[in-house]
C-alpha positions as CSV (number, residue, x, y, z in Angstrom):
1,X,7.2,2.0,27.1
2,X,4.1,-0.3,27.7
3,X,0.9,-0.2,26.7
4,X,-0.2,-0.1,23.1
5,X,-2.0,-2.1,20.6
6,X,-1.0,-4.6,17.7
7,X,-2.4,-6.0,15.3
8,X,-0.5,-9.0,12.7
9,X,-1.4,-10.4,9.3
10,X,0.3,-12.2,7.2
11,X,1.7,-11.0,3.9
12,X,-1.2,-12.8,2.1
13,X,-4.0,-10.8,4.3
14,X,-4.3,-7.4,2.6
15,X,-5.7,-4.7,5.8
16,X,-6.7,-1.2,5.4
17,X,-7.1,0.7,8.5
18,X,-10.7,2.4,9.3
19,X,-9.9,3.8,12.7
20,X,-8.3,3.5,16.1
21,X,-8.0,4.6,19.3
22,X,-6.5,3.2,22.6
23,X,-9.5,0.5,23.6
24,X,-10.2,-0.3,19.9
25,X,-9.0,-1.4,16.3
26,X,-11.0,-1.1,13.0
27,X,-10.0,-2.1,10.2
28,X,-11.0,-4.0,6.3
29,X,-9.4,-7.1,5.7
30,X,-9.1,-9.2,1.9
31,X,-8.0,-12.6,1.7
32,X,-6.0,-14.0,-1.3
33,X,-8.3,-15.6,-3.5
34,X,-11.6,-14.0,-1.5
35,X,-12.4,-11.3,-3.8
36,X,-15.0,-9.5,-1.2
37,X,-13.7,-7.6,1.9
38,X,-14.7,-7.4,5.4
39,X,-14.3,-5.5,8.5
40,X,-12.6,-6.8,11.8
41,X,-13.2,-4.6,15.4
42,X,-10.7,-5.1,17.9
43,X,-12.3,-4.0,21.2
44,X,-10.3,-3.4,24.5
45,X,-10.5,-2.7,27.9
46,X,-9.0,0.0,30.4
47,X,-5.8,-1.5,31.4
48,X,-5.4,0.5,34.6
49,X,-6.0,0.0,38.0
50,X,-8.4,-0.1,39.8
51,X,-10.5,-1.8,36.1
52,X,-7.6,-4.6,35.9
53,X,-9.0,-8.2,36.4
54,X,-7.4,-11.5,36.2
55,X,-10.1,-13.0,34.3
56,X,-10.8,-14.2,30.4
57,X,-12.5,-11.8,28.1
58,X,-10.9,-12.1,25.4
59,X,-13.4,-13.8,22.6
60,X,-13.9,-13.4,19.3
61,X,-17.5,-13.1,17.6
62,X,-18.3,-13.8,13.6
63,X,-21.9,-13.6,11.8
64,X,-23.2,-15.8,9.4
65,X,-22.1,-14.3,5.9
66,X,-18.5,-14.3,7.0
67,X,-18.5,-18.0,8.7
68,X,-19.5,-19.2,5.1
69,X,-16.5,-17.7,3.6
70,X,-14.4,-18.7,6.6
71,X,-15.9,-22.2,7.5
72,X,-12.7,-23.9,8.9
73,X,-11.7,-20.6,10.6
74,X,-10.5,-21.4,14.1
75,X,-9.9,-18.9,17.5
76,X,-7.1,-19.7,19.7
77,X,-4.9,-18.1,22.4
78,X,-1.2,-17.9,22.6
79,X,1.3,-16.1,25.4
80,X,3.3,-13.3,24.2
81,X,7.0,-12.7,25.6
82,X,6.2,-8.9,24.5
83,X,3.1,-8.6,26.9
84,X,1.1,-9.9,29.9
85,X,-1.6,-10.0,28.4
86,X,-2.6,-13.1,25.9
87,X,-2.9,-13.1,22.1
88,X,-6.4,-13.6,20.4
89,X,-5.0,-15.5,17.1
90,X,-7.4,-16.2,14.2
91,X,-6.8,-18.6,11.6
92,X,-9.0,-18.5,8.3
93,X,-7.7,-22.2,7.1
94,X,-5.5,-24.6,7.9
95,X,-1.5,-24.0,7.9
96,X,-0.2,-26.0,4.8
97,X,3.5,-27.8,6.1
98,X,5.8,-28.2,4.0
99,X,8.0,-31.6,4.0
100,X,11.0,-30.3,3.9
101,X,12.4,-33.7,5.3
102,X,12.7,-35.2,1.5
103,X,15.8,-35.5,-1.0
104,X,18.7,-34.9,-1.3
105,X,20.1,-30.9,-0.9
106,X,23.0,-29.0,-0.8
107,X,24.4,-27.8,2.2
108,X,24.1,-24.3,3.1
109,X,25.2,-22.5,7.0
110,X,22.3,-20.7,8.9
111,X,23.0,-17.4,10.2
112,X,20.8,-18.5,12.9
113,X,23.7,-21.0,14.0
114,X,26.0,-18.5,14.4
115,X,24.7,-17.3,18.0
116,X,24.9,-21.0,19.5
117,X,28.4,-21.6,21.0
118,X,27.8,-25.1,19.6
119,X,28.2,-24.2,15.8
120,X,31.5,-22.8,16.6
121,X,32.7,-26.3,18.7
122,X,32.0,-28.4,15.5
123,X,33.9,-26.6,13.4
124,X,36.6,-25.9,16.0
125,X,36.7,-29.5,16.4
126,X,36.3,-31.0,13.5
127,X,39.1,-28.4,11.6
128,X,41.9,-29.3,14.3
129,X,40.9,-32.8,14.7
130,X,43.8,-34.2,12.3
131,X,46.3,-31.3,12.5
132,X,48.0,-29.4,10.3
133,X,46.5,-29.4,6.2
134,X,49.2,-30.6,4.1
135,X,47.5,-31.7,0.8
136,X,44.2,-30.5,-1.4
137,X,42.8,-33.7,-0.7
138,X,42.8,-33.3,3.0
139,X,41.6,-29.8,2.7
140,X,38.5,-30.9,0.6
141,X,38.0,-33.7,3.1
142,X,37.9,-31.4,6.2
143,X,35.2,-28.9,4.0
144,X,32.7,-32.3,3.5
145,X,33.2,-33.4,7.4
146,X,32.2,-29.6,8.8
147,X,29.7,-29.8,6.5
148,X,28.0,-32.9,7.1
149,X,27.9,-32.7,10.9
150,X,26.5,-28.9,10.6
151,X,24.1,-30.2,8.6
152,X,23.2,-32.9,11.3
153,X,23.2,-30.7,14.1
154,X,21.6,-28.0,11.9
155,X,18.1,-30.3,11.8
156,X,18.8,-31.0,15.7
157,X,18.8,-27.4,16.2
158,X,16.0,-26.4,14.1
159,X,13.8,-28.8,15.5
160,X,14.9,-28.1,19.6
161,X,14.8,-24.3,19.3
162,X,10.7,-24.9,18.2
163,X,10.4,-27.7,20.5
164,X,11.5,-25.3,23.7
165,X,9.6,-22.3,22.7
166,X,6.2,-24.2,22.4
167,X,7.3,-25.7,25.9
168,X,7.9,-22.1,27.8
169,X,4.7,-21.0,25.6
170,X,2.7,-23.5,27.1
171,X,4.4,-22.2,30.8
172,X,3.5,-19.2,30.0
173,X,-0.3,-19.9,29.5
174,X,0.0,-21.7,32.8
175,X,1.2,-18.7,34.2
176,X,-1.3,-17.1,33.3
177,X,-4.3,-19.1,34.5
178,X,-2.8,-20.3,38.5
179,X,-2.4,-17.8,41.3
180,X,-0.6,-14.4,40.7
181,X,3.0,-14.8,43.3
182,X,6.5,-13.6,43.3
183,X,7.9,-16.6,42.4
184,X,5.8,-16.9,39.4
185,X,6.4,-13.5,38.2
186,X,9.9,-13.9,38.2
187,X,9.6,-17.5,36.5
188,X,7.3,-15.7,33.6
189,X,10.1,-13.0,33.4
190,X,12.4,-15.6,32.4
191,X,10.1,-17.3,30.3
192,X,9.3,-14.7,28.3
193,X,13.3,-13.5,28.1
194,X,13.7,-17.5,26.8
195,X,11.1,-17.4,24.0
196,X,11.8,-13.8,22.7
197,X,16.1,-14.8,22.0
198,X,14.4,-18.0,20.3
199,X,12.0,-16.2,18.5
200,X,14.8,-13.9,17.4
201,X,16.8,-17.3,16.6
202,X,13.8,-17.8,14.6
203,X,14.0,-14.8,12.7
204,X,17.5,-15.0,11.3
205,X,16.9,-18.5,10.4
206,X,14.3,-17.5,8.3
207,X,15.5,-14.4,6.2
């Protein structure tokens, strides 16, 4: 069913909901580590014809008091596989990265690699590679190979799947901004079918 309103925090973002209705979103919001809470307004327009445009209005609007508290906040767009229309996303501070690049772990599968066809060739490949197990030895041996080139591809896999979906984001927001034809309809379509199975890759990689 489409139409519909959202609205995403993170777990650290604490929201308590004032009111709503189907142009608008109020609600209080509380930081970790800002004692003092504050209220965010979501406003929206009609999103039927004959009041549809094709135009930006999407903005976002802070006074004084809370641009103190939120000096490096910063207001960006992003496309949503889940709508046409485009996400206002507000970022209080910048995203800490962790290195996760550094020593020296122990291997562990991804449930994530389980819906690439690839997972399953390594280890298809690797296990019938030298036949038919005939000593402990070998058997340990075959455990450390799987392991080791899962691992590799593992990182490789990791790194594309994020790589591709800010590449058909970016499409998207193309999409969104050049002239409204068939052919790019059914390109976005695709898109957005792309970026929601990697998002759900995603997902599973990270529970």
């Amino acid at each position: 069913k489409g139409g519909g309103l959202a609205l995403l925090q993170q777990k650290s973002v604490e929201v308590q909901l004032q009111s709503f209705f189907c142009f608008h979103i109020d609600v209080s919001v509380r930081v970790e580590d800002v004692t003092d809470w504050w209220r965010f307004s979501g406003v929206y327009g009609e999103p039927n014809d004959p009041f549809t445009i094709r135009e930006r209005l999407d903005r976002a609007c802070a006074n004084s008091a809370w641009s103190q508290v939120f000096p490096n906040a910063k207001v960006s767009h992003g496309a949503s596989p889940y709508s046409d229309h485009l996400l206002v996303i507000i970022k209080l501070c910048p995203v800490l990265r962790w290195d996760l690049s550094g020593g020296r772990k122990c291997f562990h599968s991804e449930a994530a690699w389980l819906q690439d066809r690839a997972c399953e060739d390594i280890v298809t490949c690797t296990w019938t590679s030298s036949g038919t197990f005939f000593s402990e030895n070998l058997l340990r041996d075959k455990v450390v190979e799987v392991s080791a080139r899962l691992a590799g591809w593992g990182r490789l896999f990791g790194r594309q799947a994020r790589d591709k979906i800010t590449k058909l984001e970016r499409a998207l927001m193309t999409d969104h901004q050049s002239v409204l034809t068939e052919e790019g309809k059914a390109r976005r379509a695709r898109d957005k079918e792309d970026i929601t199975k990697l998002i759900l890759q995603e997902e599973v990689f990270w529970k």
